[in-house]
N, C-alpha and C positions, 0 to 999 in steps of 0.2 A: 922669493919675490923681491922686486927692484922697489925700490922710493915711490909713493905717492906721485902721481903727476902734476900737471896743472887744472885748474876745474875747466870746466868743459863752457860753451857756452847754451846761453839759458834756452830751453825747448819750446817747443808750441804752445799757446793757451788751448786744454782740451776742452771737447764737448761742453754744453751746459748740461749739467744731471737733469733726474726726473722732478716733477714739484710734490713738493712732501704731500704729509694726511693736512688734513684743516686740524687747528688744536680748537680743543670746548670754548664755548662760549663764556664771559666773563660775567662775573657778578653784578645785579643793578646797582648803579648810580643813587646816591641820597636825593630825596625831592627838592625842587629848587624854592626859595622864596616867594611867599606871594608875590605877586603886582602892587603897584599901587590901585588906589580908590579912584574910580574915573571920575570924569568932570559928572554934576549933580543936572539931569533932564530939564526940558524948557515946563515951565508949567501946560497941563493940559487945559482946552477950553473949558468956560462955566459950565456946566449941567442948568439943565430945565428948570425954569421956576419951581418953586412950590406950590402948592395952591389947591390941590387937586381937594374936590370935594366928595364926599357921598351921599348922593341924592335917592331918595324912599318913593318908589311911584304909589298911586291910591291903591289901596288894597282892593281884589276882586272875588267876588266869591260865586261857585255853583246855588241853583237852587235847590231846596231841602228835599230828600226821595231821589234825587237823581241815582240811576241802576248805573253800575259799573262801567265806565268808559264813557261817561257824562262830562262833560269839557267847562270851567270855569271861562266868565270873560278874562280879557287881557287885563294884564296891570301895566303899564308904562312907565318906566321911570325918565322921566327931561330933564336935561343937563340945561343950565342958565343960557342964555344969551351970549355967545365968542368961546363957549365952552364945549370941548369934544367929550366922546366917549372913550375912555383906557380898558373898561371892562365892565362886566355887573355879572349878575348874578338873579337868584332868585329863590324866596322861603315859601312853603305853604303850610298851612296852619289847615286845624277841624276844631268843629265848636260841639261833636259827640262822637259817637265810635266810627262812623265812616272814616277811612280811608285813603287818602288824597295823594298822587305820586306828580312830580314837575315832568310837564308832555313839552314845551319849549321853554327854550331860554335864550335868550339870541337881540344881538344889539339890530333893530328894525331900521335904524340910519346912524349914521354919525354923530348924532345927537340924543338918540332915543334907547333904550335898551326894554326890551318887551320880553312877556310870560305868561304863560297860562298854565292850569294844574289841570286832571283829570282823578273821578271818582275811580280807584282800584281796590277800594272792598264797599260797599254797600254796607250802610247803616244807619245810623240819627245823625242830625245837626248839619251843617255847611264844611264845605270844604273851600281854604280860600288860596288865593297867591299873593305874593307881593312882590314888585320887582326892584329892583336896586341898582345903579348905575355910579359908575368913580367916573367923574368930569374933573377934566384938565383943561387949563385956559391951553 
């Protein structure tokens, strides 16, 4: 064999290959610092006065012997004069063994809240109602 030649010159740029596999996913990231503290909200409007009162309507009672399903008069409770009704209620009471169960309860106007009891066992004494009303100016 003769000497080494000269180098040759340089060849064609070949093909672009295939794209490889995907490599695994990397490790999470440490958590980043809070935020700071935001600006501190506008204050919100007053609330509603205070004031609200509880008013006792006259107590009403059945008369004595009534047989079961005997109906007391109404008791009414009246909230003052510029003052509404928020709510009420109403207690009935016996003055012997009868029985006495609340048949309505229900605010009768915006001002008013009304009740009556009904005899549910028969027996001595009166069975009564009273009604109760929370008035808000």
């Amino acid at each position: 064999m003769g000497p080494t030649g000269p180098q040759g010159p340089t060849g064609a740029t070949g093909a672009a290959g295939a794209t490889g596999a995907t490599g695994s996913a990397g490790a999470d990231g440490n958590d980043g610092a809070d935020g700071a503290t935001g600006a501190t909200g506008a204050t919100g409007a007053t609330g509603p006065s205070s004031g609200a009162t509880l008013v006792t309507g006259t107590p009403s009672s059945t008369v004595s012997g009534l047989s079961v399903g005997g109906v007391s008069g109404t008791s009414t409770a009246s909230c003052a004069s510029g003052k509404v009704i928020l709510g009420g209620g109403a207690r009935t009471t016996t003055t012997g063994t009868a029985v006495g169960g609340l048949v309505h309860s229900y605010p009768s106007s915006t001002t008013e809240w009304s009740a009556q009891a009904a005899v549910v066992l028969a027996g001595t004494g009166d069975i009564g109602v009273t009604a109760y009303a929370l008035c808000s100016p």
